[in-house]
N, C-alpha and C positions, 0 to 999 in steps of 0.2 A: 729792660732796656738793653740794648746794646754791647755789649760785652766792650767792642771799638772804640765806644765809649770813651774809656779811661785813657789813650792813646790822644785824641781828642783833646781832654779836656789837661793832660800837661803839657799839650804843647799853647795852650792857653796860659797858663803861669808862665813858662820860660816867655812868652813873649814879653808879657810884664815884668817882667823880673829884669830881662834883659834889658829895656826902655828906662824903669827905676833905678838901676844901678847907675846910671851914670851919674846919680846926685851924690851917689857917698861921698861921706864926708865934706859937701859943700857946702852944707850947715841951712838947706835948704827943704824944710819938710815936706811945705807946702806944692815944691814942684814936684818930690819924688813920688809923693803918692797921686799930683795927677796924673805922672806922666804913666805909672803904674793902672789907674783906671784907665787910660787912653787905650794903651796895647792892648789890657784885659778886653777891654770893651771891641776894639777893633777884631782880635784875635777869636771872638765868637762868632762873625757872620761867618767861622769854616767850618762850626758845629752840627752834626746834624743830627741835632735833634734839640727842636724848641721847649722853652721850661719860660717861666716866671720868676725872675727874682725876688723872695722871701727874705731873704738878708744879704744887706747893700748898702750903698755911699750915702742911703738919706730918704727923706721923700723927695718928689719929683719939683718941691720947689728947692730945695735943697740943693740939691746933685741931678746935674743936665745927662750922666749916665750910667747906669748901673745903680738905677735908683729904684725903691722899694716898689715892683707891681710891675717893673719893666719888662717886657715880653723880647725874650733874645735869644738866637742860633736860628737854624734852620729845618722846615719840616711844614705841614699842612696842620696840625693839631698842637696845642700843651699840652704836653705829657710828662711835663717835670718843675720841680720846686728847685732851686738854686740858689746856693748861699755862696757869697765871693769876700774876701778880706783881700784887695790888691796888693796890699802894703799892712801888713800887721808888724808894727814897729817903726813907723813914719823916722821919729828920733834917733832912732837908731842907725838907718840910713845917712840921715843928716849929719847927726857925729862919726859914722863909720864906726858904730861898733857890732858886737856881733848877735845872729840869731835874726835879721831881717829874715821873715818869707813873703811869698805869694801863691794864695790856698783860695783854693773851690772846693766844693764838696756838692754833690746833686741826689735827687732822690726822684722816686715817683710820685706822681704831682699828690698835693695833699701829705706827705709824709714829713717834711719840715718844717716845726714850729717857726710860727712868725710873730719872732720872739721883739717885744717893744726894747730900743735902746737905754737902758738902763743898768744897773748895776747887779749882777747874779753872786750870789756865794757858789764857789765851786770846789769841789771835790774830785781827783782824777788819778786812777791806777792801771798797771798794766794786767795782763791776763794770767798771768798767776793769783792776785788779787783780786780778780773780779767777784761781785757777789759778799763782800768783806769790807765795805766801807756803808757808813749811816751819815747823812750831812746832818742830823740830828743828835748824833751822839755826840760826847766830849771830843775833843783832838789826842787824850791820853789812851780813849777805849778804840777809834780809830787806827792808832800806830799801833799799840798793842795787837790788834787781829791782822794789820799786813806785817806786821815784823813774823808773826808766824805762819800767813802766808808764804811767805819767802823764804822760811824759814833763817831768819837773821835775828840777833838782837837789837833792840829797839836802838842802844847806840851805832848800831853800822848800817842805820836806816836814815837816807836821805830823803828831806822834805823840799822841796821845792817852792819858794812864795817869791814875789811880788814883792819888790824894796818900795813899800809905801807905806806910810805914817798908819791907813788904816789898818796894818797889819799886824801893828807895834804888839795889840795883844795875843795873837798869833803864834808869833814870833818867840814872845817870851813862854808862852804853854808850851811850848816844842823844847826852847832850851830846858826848863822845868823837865820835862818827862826825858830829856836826855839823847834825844834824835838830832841828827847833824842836821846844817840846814843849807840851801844854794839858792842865793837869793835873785832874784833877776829884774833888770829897767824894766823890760816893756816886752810885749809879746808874748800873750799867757797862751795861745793856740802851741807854738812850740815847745813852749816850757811842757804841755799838760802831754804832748804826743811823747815826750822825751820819757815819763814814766811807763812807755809799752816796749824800750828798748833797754837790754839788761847792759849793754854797753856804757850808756850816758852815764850810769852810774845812781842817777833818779829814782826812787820809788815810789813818790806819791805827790800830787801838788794840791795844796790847801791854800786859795784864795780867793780874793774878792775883787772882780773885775767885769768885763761888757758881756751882756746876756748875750747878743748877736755872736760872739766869738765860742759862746758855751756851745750854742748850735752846734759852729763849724765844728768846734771839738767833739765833741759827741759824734758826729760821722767821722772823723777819723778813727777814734778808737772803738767804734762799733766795727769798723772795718780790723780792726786788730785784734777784734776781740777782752778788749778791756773795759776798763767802768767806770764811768761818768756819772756824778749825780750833782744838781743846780738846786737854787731856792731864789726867785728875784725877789733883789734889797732893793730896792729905791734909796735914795740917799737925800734927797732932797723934795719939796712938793712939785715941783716942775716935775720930777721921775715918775713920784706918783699917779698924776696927772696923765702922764705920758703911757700907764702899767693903765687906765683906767680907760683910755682910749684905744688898747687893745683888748678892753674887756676884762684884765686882770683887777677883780674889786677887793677890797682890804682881807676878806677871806680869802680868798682862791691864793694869796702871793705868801701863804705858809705853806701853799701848796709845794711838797716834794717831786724836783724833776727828771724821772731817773735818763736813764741812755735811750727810752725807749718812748719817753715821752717827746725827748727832742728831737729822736732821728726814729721815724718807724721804719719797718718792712724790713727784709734782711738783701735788696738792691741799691745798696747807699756807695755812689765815686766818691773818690777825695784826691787830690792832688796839690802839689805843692813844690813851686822849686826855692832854692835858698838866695837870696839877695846881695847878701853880707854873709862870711861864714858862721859855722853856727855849730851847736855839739850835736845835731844829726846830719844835718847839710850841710856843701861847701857854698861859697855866695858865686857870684860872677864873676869869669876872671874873663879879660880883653887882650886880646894877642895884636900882632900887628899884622897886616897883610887881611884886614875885613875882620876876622875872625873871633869867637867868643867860645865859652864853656858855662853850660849851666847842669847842675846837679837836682836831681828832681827825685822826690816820690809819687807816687802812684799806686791808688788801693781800690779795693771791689769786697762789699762783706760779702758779697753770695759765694765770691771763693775762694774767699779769704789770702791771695793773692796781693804779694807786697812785693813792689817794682823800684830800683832804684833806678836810676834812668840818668847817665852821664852823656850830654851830648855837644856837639859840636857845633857852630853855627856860621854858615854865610853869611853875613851881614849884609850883603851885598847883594844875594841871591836871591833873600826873601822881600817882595814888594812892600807889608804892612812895614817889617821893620824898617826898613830902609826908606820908609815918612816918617814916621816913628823919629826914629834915630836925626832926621832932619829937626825936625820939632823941637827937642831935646835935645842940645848940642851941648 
């Protein structure tokens, strides 16, 4: 694909991002994340180049866009699999707190699992670690092999989870073996990119959350050169049900998912701009006189290229957003 590509497809999040921000803090989920598919969606017919969306808002009774099988951008052929999260952190927006984004990630057609919405166990480290985590092993022989990756001891080894009750025992295996821990609301797709950055201070994230978001994870840190490994949980028989209508039958879901099962090929985009600030990204800031700031990354595994990308915005200048921005007032 494309190298231009990646240029493309962040300016595809800032547009969502830009359109979604305006609900922080209004205590209103439900608008931020449509208005986040709205832009998302509107902001692809500048893409060019056509893919299928693999993971997305839903099925097509579900969600009227960017719903699972949706054929979107521009071009004569499908040449690509496309997974979008408009809003990863709906709640978050809504109370105004931090670490909202808005993430694509694209592949060559056929390279991204389409993966059933359910519940995954995840596992996620940076590139020093890669090749040194088992979603099968304990959580004590896990920290153990990154603490010496990193060369750190296991007490100045940050775990990152997921403040939810199913973590509880988690949670307490971690204190036990003696690893600090940073727990987070909502939005595992950032938490898990935040362990490929030696800044965040992160070195690992252990938890249990949306198989669809394991994907998008998995192409980012393939793109960073880090390590992802999944297992789908189901949680309930509706999930199962649901793992069963993708073909996932009671054997196959002890199946182990490494980085390569969920993102093939070594041409996988990712992009991402911050909504709300966040400990990699800043969120959106609104100046007066038209004008906006969105903070973005942008990545490519073929060459390994990591783009931050601070930009400026007309409000005024650009036509989607300025419907957009009407819409959503």
């Amino acid at each position: 694909m494309d190298r231009d590509l990646a240029l493309s497809l962040v300016r595809v999040t800032e547009i969502a991002a830009l359109v979604s921000a305006r609900y922080m803090g209004r205590g209103d989920k439900t608008s931020a994340d449509q208005a986040a598919v709205d832009g998302m969606r509107a902001a692809f017919n500048l893409v060019n180049t056509k893919g299928q969306v693999v993971i997305g808002e839903g099925e097509l009774d579900e969600a009227p866009m960017l719903y699972i099988g949706e054929i979107i951008g521009k071009g004569m052929d499908v040449e690509a699999d496309i997974a979008v999260d408009p809003l990863d952190g709906t709640s978050l927006v809504a109370k105004g707190l931090p670490n909202a984004i808005s993430v694509i990630a694209m592949a060559p057609k056929g390279c991204l699992l389409n993966a059933p919405d359910t519940y995954m166990k995840k596992i996620a480290v940076g590139p020093k670690a890669r090749g040194k985590i088992n979603i099968d092993a304990t959580i004590e022989e896990n920290l153990s092999n990154v603490a010496k990756a990193l060369n750190k001891d296991i007490s100045d080894l940050t775990v990152i989870i997921q403040d939810r009750e199913r973590h509880n025992g988690i949670i307490e295996e971690v204190r036990r073996v003696g690893a600090r821990i940073k727990l987070f609301g909502e939005g595992d797709v950032a938490a898990a990119i935040a362990t490929a950055f030696e800044d965040t201070g992160v070195d690992i994230m252990i938890s249990i959350g949306g198989a669809p978001e394991g994907v998008i994870t998995a192409c980012a840190l393939k793109c960073m050169g880090g390590d992802f490994q999944g297992k789908l949980y189901p949680m309930s028989q509706a999930e199962r049900d649901r793992c069963e209508e993708f073909g996932w039958t009671e054997d196959k879901l002890e199946q182990v998912l490494t980085i390569d099962d969920l993102a093939k090929g070594e041409d996988i985009f990712f992009a991402a701009t911050g909504i709300t600030d966040g400990d990699l990204l800043k969120g959106v800031v609104y100046y007066g006189d038209k004008l906006a700031k969105t903070h973005s990354i942008v990545m490519r595994s073929r060459s390994g290229t990591i783009r931050f990308i601070e930009a400026r915005h007309r409000l005024d200048k650009n036509e989607i957003l300025k419907n957009l921005l009407k819409k959503h007032h």
